[in-house]
C-alpha positions as CSV (number, residue, x, y, z in Angstrom):
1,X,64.8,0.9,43.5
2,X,65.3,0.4,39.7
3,X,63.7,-3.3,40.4
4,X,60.8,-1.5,42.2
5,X,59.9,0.5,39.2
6,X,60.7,-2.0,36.8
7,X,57.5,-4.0,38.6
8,X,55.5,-1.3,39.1
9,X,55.4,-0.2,35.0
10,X,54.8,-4.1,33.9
11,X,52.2,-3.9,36.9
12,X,50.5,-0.8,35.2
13,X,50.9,-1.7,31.7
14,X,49.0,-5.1,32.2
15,X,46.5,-3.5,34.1
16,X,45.6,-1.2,31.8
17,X,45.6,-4.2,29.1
18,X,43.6,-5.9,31.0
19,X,41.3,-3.4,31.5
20,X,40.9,-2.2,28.1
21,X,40.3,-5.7,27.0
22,X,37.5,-5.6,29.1
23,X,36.2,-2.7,27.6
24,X,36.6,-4.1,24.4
25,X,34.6,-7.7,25.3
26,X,32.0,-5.4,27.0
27,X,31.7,-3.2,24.2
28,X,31.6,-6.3,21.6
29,X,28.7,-7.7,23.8
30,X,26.1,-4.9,23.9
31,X,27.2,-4.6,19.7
32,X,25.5,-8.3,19.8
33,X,22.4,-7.3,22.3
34,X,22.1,-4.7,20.3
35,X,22.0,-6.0,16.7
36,X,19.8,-8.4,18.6
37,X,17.2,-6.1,19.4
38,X,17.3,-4.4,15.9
39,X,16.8,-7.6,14.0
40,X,14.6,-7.4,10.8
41,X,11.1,-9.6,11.5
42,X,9.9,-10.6,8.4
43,X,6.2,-10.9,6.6
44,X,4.2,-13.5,6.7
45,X,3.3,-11.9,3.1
46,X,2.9,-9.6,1.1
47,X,0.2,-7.8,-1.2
48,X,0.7,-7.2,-5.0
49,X,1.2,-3.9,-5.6
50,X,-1.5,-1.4,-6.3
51,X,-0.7,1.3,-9.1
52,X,1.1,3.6,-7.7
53,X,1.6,4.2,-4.3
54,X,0.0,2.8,-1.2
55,X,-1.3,4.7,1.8
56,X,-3.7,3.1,4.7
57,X,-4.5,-0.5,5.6
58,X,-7.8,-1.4,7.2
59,X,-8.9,-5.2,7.5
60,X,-12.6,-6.5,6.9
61,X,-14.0,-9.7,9.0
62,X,-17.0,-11.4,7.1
63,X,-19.3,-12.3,10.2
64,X,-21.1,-14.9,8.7
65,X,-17.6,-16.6,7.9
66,X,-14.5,-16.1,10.2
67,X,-12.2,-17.5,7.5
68,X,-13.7,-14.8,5.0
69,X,-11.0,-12.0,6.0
70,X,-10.1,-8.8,3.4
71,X,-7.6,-6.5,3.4
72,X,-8.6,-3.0,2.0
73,X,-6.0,-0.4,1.1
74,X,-5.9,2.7,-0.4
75,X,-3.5,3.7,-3.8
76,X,-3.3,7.5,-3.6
77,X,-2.1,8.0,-7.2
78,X,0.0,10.5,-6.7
79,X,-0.8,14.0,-8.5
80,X,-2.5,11.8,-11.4
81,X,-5.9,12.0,-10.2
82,X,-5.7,7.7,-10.2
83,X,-5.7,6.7,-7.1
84,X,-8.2,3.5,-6.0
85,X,-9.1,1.2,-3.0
86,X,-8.6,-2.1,-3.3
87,X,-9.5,-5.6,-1.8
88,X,-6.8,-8.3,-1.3
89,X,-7.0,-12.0,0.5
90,X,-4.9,-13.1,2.8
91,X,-2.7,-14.5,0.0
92,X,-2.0,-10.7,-0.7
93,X,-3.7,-11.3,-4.2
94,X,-5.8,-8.2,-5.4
95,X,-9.5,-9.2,-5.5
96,X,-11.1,-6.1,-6.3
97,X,-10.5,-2.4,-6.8
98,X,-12.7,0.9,-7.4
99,X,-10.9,3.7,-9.6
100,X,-10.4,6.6,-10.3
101,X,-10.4,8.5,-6.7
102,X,-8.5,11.9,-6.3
103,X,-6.1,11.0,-3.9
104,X,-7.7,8.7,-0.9
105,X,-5.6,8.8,1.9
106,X,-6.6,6.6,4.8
107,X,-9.7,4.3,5.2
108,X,-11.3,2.6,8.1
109,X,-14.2,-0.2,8.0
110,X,-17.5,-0.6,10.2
111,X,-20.1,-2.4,10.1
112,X,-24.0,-2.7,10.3
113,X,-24.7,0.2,9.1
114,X,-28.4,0.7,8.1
115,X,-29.7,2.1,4.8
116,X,-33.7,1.6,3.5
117,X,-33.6,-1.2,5.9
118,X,-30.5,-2.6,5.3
119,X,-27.6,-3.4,6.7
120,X,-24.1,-2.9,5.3
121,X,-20.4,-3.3,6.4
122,X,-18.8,-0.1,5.1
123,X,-15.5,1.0,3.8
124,X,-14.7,4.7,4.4
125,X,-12.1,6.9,2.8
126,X,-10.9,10.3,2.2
127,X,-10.8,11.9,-1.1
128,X,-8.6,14.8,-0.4
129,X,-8.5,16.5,-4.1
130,X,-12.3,16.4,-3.7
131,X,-12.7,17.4,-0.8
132,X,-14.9,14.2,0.4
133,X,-14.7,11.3,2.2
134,X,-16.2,8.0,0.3
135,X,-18.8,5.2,1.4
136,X,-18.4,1.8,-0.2
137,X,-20.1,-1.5,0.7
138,X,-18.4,-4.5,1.4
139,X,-17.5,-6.8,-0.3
140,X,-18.3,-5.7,-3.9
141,X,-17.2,-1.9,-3.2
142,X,-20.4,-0.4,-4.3
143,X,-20.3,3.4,-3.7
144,X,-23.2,4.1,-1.0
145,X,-22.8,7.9,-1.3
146,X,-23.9,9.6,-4.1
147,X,-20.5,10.1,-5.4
148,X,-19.1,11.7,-2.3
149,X,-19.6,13.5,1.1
150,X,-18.0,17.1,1.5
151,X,-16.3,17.7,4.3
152,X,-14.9,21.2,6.1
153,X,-17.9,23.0,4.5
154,X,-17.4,26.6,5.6
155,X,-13.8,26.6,6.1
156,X,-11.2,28.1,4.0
157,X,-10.2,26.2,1.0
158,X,-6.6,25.8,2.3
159,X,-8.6,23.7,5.5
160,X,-10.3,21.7,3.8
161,X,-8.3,18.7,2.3
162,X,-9.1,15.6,4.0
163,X,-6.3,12.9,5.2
164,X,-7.0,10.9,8.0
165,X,-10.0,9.3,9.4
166,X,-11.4,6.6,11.5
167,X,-14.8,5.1,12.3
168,X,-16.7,5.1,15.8
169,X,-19.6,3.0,16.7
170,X,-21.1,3.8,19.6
171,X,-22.2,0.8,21.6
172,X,-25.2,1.7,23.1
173,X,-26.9,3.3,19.8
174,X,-24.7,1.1,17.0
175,X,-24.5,4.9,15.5
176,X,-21.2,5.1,13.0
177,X,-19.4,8.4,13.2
178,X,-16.4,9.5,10.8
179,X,-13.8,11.4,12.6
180,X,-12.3,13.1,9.7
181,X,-8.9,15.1,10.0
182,X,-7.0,17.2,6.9
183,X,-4.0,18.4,5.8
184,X,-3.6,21.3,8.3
185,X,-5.9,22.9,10.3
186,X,-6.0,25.3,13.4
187,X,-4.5,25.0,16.8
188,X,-7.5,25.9,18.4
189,X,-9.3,22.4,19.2
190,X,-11.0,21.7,16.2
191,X,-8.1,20.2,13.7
192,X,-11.1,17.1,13.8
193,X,-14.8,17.0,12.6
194,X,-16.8,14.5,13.8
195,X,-19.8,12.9,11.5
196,X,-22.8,11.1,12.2
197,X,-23.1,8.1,9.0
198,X,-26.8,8.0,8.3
199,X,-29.5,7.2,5.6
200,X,-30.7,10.0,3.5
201,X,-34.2,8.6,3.3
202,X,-33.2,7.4,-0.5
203,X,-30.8,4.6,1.5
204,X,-27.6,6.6,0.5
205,X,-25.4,7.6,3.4
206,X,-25.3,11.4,4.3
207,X,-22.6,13.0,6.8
208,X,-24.5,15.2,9.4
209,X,-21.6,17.1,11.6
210,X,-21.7,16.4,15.0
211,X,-18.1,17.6,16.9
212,X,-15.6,20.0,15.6
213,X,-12.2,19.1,18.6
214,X,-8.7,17.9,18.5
215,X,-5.2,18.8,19.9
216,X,-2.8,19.8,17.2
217,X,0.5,21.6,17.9
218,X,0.9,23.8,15.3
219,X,4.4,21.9,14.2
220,X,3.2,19.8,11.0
221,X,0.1,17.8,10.4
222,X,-2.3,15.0,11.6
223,X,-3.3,12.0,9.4
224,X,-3.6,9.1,11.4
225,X,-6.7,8.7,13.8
226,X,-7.4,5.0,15.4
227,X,-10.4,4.5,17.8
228,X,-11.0,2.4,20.4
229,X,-14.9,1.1,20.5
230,X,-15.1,-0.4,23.1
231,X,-13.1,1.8,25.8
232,X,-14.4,5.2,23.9
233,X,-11.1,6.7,23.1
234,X,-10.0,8.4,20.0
235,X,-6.0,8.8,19.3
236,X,-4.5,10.9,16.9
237,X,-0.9,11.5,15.8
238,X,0.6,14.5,16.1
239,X,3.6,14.2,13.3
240,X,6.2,15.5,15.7
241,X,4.9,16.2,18.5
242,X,3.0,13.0,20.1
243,X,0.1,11.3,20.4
244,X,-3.4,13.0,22.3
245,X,-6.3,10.7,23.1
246,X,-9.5,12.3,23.7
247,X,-13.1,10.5,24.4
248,X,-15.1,9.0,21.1
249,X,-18.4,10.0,22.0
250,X,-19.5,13.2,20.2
251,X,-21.3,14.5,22.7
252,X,-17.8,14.8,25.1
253,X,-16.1,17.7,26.1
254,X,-13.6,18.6,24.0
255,X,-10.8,17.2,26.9
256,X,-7.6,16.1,26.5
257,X,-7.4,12.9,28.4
258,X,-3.4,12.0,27.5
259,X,-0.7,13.4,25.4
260,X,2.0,10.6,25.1
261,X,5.1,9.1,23.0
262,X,6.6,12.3,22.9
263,X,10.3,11.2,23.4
264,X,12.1,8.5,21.5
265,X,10.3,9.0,18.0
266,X,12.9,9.7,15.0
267,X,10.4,12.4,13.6
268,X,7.2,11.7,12.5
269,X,4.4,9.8,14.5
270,X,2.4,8.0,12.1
271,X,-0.1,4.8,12.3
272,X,-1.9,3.9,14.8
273,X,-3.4,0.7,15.7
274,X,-4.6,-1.1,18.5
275,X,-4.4,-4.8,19.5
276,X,-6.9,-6.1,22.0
277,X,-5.8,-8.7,24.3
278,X,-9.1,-8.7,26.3
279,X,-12.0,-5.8,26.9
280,X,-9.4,-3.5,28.4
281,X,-5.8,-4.7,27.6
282,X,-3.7,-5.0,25.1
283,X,-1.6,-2.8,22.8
284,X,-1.2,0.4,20.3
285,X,1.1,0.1,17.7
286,X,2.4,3.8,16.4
287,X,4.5,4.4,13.3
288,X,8.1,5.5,13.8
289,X,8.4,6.4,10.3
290,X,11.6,7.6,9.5
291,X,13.1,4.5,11.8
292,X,11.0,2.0,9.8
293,X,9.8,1.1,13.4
294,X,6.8,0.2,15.3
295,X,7.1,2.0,19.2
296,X,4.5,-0.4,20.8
297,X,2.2,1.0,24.1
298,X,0.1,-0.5,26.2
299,X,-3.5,-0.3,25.8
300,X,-4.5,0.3,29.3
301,X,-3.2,2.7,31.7
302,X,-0.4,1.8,34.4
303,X,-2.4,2.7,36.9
304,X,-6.0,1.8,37.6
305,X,-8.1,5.2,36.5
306,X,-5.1,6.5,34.4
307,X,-4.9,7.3,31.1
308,X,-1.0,7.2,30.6
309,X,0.0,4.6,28.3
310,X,3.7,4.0,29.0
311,X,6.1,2.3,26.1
312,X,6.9,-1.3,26.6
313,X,9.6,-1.9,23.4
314,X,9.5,-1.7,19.7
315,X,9.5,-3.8,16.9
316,X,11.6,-3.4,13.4
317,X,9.8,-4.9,10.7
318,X,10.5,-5.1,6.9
319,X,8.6,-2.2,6.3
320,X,9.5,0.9,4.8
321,X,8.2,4.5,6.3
322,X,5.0,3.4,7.2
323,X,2.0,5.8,7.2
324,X,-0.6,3.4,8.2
325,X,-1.4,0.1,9.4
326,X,-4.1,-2.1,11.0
327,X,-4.6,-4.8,13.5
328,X,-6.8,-7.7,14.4
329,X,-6.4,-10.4,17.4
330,X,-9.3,-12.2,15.1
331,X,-8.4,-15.8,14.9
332,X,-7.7,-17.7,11.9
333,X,-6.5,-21.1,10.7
334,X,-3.2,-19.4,9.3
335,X,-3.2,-16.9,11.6
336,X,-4.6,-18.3,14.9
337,X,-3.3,-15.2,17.2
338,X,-4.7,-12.7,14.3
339,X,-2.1,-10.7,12.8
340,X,-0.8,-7.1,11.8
341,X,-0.9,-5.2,8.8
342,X,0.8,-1.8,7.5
343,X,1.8,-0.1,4.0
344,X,5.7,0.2,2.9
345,X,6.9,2.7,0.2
346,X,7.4,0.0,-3.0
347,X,3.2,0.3,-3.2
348,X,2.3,-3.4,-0.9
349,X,1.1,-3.7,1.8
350,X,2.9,-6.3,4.0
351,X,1.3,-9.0,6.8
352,X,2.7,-9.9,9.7
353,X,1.6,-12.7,11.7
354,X,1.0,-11.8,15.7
355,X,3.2,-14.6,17.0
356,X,5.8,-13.8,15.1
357,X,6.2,-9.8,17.2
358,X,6.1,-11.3,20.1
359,X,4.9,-8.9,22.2
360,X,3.5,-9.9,25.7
């Protein structure tokens, strides 16, 4: 009998060391896929630093000359009134820069826009302490407003600081709208104010309201805004709550068409921007800032008619609590799959080369 248990406790106690060593190599195995997975990609470069501290990303395309490619980001300048846009090259060296502005947030780029006959590419930004948003040409930067365009006339003061905003041209008309959104604003489906872009008739730009709409959950604030041109859709981040996508067209119903990514962000939603793989695929990049990740979606709904965009992995990037960020699948001698672009907290803004996120 005392052989019996003798057996049975060196039976147990190998089992057990077998099993826990298993647990152990299984355990040491997802540390490696998972330190895997969370692997820092790094720049293909990065921009000198504006003055103070950088915001929003958007990325100019010279039509006449595919290699001719700008980035233009804003500095907010903090509470010192300095703040600037500036133009950098693809080397990240600054080009260009237009200062003082009272705190520009985020800019977005479109182009063709008439004035006395004219066409222009445009570069359009908020000026929060102003109240405004701002109308440059591109490339020299030569202000094509008047020396701003208020914004959130009638509202309460408190209502009216502009953040975010994004350009729409409509295809049919080639009219450019500003969808402008601001610091806070009401839960009652008009957070955003559309703008028609448009020549005085002294071939300055005025901003003639068109749409006030918008989903907003009441929890913190929306600043980024992307649109997509050709499918009609505007997205908007709500900080921590998710993302809403409504139509572009201002003369829509004011209809929520999708409210996604509202599980797995850290806390606030940031950046968005979208990657087109073809007239109807492809993918949105959103900002998981407090992560220093990139929660990537595809552009297209799963199924055919829907407007759920399901989340297909993420990316960790050098990048520091991004706000904003922009993409292109333009091609390039350097950068032959286009590439990706987004602001980090040490004031650059830092370039990532498509290939290199691999996302498929």
């Amino acid at each position: 009998m005392r052989n019996n248990n003798q057996f049975f406790l060196i039976f147990a106690t190998l089992f057990l060391a077998f099993a826990y060593g298993c647990k152990q190599k299984a355990e040491v195995k997802n540390d490696v896929i998972d330190s895997a997975s969370f692997k820092l990609i790094a720049p293909s470069v990065v921009t000198e630093k504006v003055k103070h501290d950088s915001d929003d990303p958007a990325i100019w395309i010279n039509q006449n000359n595919p290699e001719d490619v700008l980035i233009v980001g804003t500095d907010k300048g903090g509470d010192t009134g300095d703040g600037g846009l500036y133009l950098f090259n693809l080397k990240g060296k600054k080009i260009d820069s237009i200062r003082p502005l009272k705190r520009p947030n985020n800019v977005d780029i479109a182009y063709n826009l008439k004035l006395n006959g004219k066409l222009y590419d445009i570069a359009v930004c908020t000026e929060r302490n102003v109240k405004s948003i701002r109308v440059f040409s591109l490339p020299n930067l030569q202000p094509l407003d008047g020396g701003g365009l208020q914004v959130f006339e009638g509202e309460a003061d408190s209502l009216r600081d502009p953040m975010g905003i994004a350009l729409y041209t409509e295809p049919v008309s080639k009219n450019i709208y500003a969808i402008v959104g601001r610091k806070t604003g009401p839960k009652d489906g008009t957070y955003l104010w559309q703008y028609l872009l448009e020549d005085n008739g002294k071939g300055q730009v005025k901003a003639t309201l068109k749409r006030k709409f918008g989903f907003y959950s009441g929890l913190k604030e929306i600043e980024s805004i992307a649109v997509d041109n050709e499918l009609g859709f505007i997205y908007h981040s709500d900080e921590m709550y998710g993302i809403h996508k409504s139509y572009a067209h201002p003369d829509s119903s004011n209809v929520e068409l999708a409210l996604f990514g509202q599980t797995g962000f850290t806390e606030d939603i940031e950046g968005i921007s979208i990657y087109k793989t073809s007239g109807t695929t492809g993918f949105l990049l959103v900002s998981d800032q407090q992560a220093s990740k990139f929660r990537i979606f595809k552009r297209e709904g799963e199924k055919a008619n829907s407007h759920q965009h399901s989340e297909i992995t993420f990316r960790t990037l050098q990048i520091v609590e991004s706000d904003g960020s922009d993409v292109t699948h333009h091609s390039t001698k350097k950068f032959p799959k286009g590439f990706f672009v987004a602001m980090t907290d040490d004031g650059t803004f830092q370039i990532y080369d498509w290939r290199d996120l691999k996302i498929d």
